[in-house]
Backbone bond lengths (Angstrom), bond angles and torsions (degrees), N, CA, C in turn:
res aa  C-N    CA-C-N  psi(-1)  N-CA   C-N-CA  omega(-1)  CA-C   N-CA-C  phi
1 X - - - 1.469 - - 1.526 109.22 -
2 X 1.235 99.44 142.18 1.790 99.29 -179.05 1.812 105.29 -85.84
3 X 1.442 98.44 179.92 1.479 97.27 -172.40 2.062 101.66 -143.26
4 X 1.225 94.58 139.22 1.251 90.31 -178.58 1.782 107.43 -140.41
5 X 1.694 109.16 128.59 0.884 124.07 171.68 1.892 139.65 -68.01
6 X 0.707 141.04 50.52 1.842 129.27 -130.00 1.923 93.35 -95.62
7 X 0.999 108.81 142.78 1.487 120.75 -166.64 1.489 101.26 -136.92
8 X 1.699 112.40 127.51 1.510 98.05 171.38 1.710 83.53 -97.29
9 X 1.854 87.03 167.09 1.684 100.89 171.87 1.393 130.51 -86.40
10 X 1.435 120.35 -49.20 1.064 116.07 -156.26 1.852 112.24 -87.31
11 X 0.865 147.54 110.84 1.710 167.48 169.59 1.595 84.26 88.32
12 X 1.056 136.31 61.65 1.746 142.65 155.73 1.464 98.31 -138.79
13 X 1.182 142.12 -62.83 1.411 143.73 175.09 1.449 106.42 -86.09
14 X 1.129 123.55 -29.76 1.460 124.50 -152.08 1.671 109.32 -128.58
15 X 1.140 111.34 124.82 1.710 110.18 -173.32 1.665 119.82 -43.02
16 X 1.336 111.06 -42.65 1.641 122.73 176.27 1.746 100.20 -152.32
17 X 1.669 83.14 145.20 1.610 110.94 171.34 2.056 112.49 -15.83
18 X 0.721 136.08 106.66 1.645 139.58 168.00 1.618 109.68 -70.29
19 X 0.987 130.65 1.24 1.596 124.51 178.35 1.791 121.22 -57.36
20 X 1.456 74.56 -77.91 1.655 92.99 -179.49 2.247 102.69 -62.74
21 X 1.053 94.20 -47.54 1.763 95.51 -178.09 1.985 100.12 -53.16
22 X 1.227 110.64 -37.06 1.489 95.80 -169.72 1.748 76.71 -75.42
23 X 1.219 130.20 -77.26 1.294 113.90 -142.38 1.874 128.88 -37.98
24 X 1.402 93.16 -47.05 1.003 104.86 141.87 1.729 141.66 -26.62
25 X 1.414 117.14 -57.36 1.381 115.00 -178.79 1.534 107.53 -80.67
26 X 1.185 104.65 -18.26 1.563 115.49 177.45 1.285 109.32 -75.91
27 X 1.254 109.15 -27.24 2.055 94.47 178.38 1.488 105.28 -97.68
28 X 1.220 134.08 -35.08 1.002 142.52 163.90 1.727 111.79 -33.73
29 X 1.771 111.69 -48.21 1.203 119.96 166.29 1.119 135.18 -57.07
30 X 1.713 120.65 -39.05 1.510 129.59 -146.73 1.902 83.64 -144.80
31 X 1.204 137.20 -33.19 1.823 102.89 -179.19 1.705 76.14 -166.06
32 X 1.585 127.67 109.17 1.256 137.70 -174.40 1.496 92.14 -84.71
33 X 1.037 131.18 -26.48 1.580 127.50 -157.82 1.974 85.41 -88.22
34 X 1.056 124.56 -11.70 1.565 97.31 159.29 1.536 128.85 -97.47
35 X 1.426 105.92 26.41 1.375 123.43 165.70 1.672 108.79 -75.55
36 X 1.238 121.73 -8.63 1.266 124.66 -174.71 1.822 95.77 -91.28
37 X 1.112 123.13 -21.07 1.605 106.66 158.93 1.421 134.76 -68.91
38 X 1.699 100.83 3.83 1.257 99.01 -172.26 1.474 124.27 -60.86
39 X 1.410 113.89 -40.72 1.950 127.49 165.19 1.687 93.67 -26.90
40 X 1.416 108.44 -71.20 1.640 102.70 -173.07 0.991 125.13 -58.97
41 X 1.513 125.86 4.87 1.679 121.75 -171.22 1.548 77.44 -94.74
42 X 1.321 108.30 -74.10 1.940 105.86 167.37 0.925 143.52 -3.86
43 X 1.349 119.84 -29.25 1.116 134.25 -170.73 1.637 113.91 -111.56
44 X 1.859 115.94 -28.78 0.991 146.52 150.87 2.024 100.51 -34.38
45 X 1.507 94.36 -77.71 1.377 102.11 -170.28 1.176 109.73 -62.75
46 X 0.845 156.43 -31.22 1.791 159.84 131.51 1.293 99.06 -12.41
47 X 1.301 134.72 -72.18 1.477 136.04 -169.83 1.786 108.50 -65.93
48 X 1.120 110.17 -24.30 1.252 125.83 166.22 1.696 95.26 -53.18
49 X 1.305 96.91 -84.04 1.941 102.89 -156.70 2.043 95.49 -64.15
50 X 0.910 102.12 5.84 1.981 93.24 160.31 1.063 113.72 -110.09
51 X 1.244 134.00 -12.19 1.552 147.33 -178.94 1.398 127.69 84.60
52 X 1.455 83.99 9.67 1.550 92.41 172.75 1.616 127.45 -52.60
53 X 1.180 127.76 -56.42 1.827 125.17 149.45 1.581 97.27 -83.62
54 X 0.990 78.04 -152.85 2.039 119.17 -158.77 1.684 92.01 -115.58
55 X 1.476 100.09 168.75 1.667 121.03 160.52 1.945 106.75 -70.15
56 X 1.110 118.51 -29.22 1.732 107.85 -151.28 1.807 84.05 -98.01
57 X 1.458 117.61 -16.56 1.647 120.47 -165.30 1.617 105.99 -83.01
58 X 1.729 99.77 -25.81 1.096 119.61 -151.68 1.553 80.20 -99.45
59 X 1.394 140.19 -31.15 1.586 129.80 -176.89 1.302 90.58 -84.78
60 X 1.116 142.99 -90.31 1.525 153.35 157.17 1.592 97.56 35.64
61 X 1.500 104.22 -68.91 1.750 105.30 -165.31 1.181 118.16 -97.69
62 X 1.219 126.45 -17.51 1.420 143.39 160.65 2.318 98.53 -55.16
63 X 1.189 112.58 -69.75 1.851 108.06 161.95 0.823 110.13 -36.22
64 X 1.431 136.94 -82.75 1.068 135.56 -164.77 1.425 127.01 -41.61
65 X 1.556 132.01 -44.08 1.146 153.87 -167.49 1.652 110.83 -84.44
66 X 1.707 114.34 -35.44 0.896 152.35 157.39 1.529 135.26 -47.80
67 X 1.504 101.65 -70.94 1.810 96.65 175.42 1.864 97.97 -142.20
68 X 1.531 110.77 30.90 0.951 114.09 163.86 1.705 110.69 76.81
69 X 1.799 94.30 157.51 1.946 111.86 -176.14 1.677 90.76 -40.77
70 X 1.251 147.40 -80.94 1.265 136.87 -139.24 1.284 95.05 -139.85
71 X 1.677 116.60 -175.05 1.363 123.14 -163.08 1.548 91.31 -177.52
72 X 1.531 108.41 128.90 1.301 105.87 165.98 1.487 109.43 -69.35
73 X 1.561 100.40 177.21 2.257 110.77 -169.92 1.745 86.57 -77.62
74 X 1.331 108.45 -40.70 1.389 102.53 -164.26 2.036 105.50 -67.71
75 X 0.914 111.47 -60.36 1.649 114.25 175.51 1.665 101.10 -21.41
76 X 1.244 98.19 -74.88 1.445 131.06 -161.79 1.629 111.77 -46.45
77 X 1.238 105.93 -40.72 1.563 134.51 172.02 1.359 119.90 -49.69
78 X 1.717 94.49 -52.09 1.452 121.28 -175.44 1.783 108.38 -59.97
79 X 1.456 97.55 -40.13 2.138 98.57 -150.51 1.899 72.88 -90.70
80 X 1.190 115.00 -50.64 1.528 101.89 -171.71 1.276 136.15 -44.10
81 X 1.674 95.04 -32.30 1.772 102.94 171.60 1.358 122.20 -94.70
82 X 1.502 110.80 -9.88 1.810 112.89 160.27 1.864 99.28 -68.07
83 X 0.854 123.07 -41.03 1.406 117.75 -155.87 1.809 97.91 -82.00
84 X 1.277 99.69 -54.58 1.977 88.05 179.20 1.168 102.41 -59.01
85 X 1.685 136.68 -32.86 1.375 113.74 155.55 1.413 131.05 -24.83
86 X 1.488 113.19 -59.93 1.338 111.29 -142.20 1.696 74.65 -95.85
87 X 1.611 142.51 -52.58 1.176 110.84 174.47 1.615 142.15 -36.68
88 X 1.065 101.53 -27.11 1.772 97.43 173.00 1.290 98.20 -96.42
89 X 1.016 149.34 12.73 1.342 123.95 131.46 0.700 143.66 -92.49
90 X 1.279 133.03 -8.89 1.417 146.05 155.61 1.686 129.02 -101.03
91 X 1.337 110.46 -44.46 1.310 139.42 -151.01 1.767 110.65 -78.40
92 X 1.823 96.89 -28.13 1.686 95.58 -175.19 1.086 82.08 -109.60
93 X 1.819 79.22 160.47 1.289 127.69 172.45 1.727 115.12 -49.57
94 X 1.678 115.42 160.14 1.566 98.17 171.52 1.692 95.34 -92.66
95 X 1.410 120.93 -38.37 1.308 129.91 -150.05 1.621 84.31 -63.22
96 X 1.581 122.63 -48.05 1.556 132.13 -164.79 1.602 86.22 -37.20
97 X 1.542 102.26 -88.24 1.437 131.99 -177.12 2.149 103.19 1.34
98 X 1.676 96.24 -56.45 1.543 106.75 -140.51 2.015 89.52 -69.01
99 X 1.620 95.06 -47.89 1.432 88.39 179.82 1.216 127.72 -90.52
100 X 1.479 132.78 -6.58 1.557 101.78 157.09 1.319 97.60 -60.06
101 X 1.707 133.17 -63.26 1.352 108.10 -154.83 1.356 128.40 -47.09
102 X 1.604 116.60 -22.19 1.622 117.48 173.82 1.642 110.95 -96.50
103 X 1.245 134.37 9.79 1.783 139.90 121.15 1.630 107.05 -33.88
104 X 1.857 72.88 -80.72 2.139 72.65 -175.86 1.449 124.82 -39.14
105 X 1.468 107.29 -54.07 1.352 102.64 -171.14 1.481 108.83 -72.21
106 X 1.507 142.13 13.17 1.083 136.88 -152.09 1.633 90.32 -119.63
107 X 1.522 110.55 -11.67 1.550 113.82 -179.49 1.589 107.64 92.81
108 X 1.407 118.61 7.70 1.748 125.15 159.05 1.426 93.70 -57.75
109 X 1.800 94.28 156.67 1.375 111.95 175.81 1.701 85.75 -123.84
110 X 1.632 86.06 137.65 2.236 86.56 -165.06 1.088 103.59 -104.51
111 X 1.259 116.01 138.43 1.925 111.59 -173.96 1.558 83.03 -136.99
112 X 1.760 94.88 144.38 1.623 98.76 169.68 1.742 85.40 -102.41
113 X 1.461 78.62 159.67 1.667 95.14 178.09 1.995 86.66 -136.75
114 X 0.869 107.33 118.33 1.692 127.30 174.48 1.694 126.28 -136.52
115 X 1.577 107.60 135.80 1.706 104.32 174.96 1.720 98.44 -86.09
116 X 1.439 125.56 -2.86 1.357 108.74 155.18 1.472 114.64 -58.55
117 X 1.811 87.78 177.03 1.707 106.56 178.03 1.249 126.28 -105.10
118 X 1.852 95.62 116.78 1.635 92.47 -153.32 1.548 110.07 -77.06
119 X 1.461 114.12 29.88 1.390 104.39 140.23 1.526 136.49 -57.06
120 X 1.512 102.03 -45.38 1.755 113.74 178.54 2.056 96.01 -89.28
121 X 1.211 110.55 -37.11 0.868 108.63 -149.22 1.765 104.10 -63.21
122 X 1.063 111.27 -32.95 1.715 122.17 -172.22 1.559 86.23 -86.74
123 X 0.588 149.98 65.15 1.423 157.23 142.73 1.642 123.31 -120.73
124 X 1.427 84.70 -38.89 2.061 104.27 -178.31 1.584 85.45 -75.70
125 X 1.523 125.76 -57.01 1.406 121.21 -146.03 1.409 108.60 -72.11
126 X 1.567 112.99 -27.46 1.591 120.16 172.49 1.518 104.61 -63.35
127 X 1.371 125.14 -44.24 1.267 104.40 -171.75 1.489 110.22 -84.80
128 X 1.222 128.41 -3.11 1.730 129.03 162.42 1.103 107.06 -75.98
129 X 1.171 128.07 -44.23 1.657 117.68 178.78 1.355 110.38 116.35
130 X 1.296 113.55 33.80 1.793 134.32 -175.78 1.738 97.96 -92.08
131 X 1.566 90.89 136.06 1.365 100.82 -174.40 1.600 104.83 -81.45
132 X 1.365 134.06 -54.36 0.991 135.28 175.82 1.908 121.70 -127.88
133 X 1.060 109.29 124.41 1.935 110.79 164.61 1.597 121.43 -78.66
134 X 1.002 90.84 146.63 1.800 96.86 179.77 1.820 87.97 -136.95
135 X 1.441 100.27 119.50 1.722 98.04 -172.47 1.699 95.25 -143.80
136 X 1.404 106.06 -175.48 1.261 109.10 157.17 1.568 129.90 -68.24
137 X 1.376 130.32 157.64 1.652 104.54 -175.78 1.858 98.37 -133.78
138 X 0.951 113.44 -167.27 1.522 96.37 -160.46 1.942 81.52 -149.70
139 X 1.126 112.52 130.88 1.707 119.21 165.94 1.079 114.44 -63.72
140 X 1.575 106.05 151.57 1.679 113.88 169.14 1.701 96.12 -131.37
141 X 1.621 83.71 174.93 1.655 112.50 -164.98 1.121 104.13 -93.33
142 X 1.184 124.01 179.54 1.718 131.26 -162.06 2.098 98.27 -73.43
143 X 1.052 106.32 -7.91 1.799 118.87 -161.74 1.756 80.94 -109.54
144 X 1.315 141.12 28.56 1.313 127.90 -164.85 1.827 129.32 24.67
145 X 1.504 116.74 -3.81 1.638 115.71 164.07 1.495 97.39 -21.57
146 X 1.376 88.85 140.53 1.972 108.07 143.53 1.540 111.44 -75.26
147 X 1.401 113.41 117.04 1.573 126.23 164.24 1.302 118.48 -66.72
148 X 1.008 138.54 135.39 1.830 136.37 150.09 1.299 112.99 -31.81
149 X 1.839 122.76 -22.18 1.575 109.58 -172.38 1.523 115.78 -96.88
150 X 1.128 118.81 -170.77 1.791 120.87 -175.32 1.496 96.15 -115.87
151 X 1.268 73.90 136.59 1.863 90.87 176.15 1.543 91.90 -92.91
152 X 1.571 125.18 128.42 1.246 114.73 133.19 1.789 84.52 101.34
153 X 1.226 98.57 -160.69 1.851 99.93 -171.44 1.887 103.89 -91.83
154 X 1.232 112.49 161.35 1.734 106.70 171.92 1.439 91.08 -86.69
155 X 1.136 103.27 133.91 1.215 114.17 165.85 1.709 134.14 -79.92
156 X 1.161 101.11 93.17 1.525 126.96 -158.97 1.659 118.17 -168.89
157 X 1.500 98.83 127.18 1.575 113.36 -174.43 1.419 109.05 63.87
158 X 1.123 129.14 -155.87 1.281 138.69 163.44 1.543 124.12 -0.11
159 X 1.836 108.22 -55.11 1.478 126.14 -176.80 1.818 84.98 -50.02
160 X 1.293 83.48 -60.17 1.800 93.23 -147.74 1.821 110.13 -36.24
161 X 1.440 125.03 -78.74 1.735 114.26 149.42 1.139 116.35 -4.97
162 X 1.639 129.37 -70.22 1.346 111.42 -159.33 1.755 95.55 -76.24
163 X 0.983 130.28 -9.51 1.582 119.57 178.79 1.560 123.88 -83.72
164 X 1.505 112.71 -14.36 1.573 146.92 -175.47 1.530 81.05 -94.04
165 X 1.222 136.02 -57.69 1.456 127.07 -161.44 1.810 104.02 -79.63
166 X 0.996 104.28 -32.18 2.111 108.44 -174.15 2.036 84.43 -86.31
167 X 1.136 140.75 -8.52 1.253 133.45 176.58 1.644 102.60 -85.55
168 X 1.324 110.08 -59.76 1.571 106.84 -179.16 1.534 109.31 -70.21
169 X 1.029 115.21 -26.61 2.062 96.62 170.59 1.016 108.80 -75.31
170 X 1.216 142.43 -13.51 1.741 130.45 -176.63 1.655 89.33 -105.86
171 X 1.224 141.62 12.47 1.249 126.44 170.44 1.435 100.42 -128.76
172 X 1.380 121.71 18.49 1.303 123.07 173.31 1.975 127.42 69.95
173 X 1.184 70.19 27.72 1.962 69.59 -162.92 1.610 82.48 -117.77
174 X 1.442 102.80 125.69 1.446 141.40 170.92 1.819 114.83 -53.56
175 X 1.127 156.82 -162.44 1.335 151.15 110.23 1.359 115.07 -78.25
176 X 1.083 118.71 -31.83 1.355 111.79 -172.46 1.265 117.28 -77.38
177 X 1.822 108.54 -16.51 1.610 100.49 -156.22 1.522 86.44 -103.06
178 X 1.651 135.65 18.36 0.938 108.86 178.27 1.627 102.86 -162.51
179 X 1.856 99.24 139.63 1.657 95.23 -174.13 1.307 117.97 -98.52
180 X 1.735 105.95 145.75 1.437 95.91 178.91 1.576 117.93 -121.68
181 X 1.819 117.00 173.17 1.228 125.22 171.16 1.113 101.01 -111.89
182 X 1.686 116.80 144.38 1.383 106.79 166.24 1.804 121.27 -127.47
183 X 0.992 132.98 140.87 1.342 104.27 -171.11 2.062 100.01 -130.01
184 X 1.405 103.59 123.64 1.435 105.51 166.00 1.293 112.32 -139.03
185 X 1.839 114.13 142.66 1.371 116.84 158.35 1.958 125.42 -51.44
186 X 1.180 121.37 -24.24 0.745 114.70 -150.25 2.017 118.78 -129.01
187 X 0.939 136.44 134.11 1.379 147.44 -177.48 1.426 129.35 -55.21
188 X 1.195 111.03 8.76 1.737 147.26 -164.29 1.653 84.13 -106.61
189 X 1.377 117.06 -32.27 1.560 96.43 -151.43 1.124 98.38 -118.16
190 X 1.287 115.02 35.40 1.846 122.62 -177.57 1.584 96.41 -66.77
191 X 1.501 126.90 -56.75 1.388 115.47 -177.48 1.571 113.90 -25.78
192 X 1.696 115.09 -70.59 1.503 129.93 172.28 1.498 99.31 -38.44
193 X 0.770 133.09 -99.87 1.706 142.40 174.79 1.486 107.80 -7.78
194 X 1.555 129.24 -57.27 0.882 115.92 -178.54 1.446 116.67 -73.40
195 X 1.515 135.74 -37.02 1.232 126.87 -176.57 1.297 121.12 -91.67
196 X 1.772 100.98 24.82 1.548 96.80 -174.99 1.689 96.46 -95.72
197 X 1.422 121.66 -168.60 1.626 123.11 -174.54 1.313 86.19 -124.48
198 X 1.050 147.44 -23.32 2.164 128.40 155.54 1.568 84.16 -120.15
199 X 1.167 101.21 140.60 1.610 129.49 174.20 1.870 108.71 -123.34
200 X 1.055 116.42 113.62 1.493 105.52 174.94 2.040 101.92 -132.10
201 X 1.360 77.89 146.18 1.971 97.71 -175.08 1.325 78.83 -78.54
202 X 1.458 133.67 157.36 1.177 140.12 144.36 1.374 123.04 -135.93
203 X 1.439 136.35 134.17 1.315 127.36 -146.17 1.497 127.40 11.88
204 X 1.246 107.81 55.19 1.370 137.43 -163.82 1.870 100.74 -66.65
205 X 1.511 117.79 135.68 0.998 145.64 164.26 1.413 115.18 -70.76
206 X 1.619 138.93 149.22 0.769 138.88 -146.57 1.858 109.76 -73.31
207 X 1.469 97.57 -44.92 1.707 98.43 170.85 1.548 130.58 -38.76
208 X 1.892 96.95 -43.29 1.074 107.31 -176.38 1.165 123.59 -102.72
209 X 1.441 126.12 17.23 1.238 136.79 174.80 1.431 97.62 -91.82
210 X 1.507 119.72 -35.04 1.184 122.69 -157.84 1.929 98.44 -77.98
211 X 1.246 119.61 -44.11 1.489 138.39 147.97 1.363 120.66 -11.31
212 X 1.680 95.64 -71.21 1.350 84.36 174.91 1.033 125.89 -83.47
213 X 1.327 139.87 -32.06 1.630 139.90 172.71 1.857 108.04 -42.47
214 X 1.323 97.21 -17.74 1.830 91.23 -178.24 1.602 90.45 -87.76
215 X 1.168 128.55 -54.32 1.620 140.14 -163.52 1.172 119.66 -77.75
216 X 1.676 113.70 -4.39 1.583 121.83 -172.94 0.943 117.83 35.19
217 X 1.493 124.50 53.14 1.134 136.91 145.79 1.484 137.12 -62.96
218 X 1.458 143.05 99.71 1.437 134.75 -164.40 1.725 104.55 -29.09
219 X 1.523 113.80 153.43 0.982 119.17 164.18 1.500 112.38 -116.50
220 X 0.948 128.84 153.34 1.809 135.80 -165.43 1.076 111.82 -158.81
221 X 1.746 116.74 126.06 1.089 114.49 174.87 1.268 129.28 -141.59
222 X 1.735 120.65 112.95 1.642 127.98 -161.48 1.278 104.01 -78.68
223 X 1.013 142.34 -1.33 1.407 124.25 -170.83 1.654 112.51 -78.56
224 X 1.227 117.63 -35.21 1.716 119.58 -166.99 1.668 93.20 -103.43
């Protein structure tokens, strides 16, 4: 039987959220004077926590405002691989660190599963040593640019499973023929959690602490 590892990224591998910090290092990199939109990303995320948009409306305009309508692969390439730089050195976890490496060595195959953009995001997972990402992806223009919009669903809650499930049919791997672990901070990812065969809370948030204590689910925690 095969074995599959699935890891979310952001405060599960990684001390705090990477969204806004990449966007950030990215303008800072390529046009600092659009750091002065930041109030409006603010204000964005505000409308966020009232429900006024969505999560993908709320990435959507936050890019855009951010590192601009499009971006060549090469630009984009550039700020993404300074930043998974400076995230693995600072940014992960040690506890993260200890268990993928004892996945890997256990003969797991490690897939990040993230509502980041696996533009930056496959950058962090290459230097952990992740066999494959399943992330959000972002459209391009007839000139291949990266767009500000999302191709396809954000990958988050619900999306995220069915995107782990459209990943293993095009890579041929069955459910049945293979067991998995899954590990997320967060209560969004109960779908994943529930249809995984080990489910673990990991620096688990209060919702989902509360979750698992009903579901006896392991609790784990990388931060200390």
């Amino acid at each position: 039987m095969r074995h599959l590892a699935i890891y979310d990224m952001d405060k599960t591998i990684t001390a705090t959220p990477t969204w806004t910090r990449f966007l950030v290092h990215a303008a800072r990199s390529r046009a600092p004077w659009r750091l002065a939109f930041m109030p409006i990303v603010g204000i964005a995320g505000l409308g966020y926590l009232l429900k006024l948009i969505d999560r993908a409306a709320l990435k959507q305009l936050s890019q855009r405002l951010l590192l601009g309508r499009a971006l060549a692969p090469a630009d984009l390439e550039a700020v993404a691989g300074t930043f998974a730089a400076a995230e693995i050195a600072a940014g992960v976890l040690h506890g993260a660190r200890e268990r993928i490496a004892a996945d890997r060595a256990a003969g797991y195959r490690l897939v990040m599963a993230t509502a980041s953009h696996g533009y930056y995001a496959a950058g962090i997972a290459r230097l952990l040593g992740f066999d494959d990402v399943v992330a959000t992806q972002a459209k391009r223009d007839g000139q291949g640019r990266i767009l500000s919009l999302i191709e396809g669903d954000n990958c988050y809650g619900p999306a995220k499973l069915h995107m782990i499930e459209a990943w293993m049919q095009g890579a041929g791997i069955a459910r049945g023929d293979v067991h998995v672990r899954a590990y997320s901070d967060h209560v969004s990812d109960t779908p994943l959690l529930e249809w995984a065969d080990e489910p673990f809370a990991v620096n688990a948030h209060g919702p989902l602490r509360s979750l698992a204590a009903e579901r006896g689910w392991p609790l784990l925690d990388w931060r200390y």
